[in-house]
C-alpha positions in Angstrom: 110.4 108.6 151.1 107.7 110.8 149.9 107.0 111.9 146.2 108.0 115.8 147.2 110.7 114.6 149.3 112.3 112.8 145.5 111.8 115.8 143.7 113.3 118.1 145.9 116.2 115.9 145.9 116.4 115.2 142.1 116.3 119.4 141.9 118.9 119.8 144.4 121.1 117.6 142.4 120.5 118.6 139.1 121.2 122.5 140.9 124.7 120.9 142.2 125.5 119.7 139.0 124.7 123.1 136.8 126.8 125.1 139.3 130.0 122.7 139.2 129.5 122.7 135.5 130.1 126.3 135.9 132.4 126.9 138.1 134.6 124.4 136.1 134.0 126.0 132.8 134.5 129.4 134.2 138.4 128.1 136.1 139.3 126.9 132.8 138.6 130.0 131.1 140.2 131.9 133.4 143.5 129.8 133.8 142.8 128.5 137.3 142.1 125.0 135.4 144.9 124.3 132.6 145.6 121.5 130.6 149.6 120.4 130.2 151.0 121.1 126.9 150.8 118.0 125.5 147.0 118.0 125.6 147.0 121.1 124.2 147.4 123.5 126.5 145.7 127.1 127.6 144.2 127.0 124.1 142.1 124.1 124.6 141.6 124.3 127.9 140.0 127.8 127.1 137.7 126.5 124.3 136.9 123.2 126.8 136.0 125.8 129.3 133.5 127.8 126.7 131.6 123.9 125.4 130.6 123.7 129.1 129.4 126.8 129.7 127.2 127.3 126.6 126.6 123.6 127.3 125.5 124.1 130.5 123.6 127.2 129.9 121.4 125.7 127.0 120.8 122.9 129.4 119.5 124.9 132.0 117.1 127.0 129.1 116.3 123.4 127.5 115.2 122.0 130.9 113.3 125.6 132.1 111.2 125.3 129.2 110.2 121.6 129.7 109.0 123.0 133.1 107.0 125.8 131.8 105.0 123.0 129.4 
């Protein structure tokens, strides 16, 4: 397998991964995703659901600035 033929992969990946991040964050926030009451509930889910997006986000920022170098 060629050189381009990794990378493409390896971007399509990492893309697949920021997007599931996302749309996981975003179903707990909005209460498609809960947690049962014992682990805390809606409350937790909700702040779980906000870690992964700013998580994510600064990820994505972190990893468009190594590209710009």
């Amino acid at each position: 397998m060629g050189k381009n033929m990794v990378k493409l992969i390896s971007f399509l990946m990492w893309l697949t991964g920021v997007i599931v991040a996302l749309t996981i964050g975003f179903a707990m926030i909005g209460g498609t995703l809960s947690l049962p009451v014992w682990l805390g509930g809606a409350i937790v889910a909700t702040l779980a659901g906000w870690i992964v997006i700013i998580a994510t986000v600064v990820g994505v920022v972190l990893e468009v600035i190594e590209l710009i170098k």
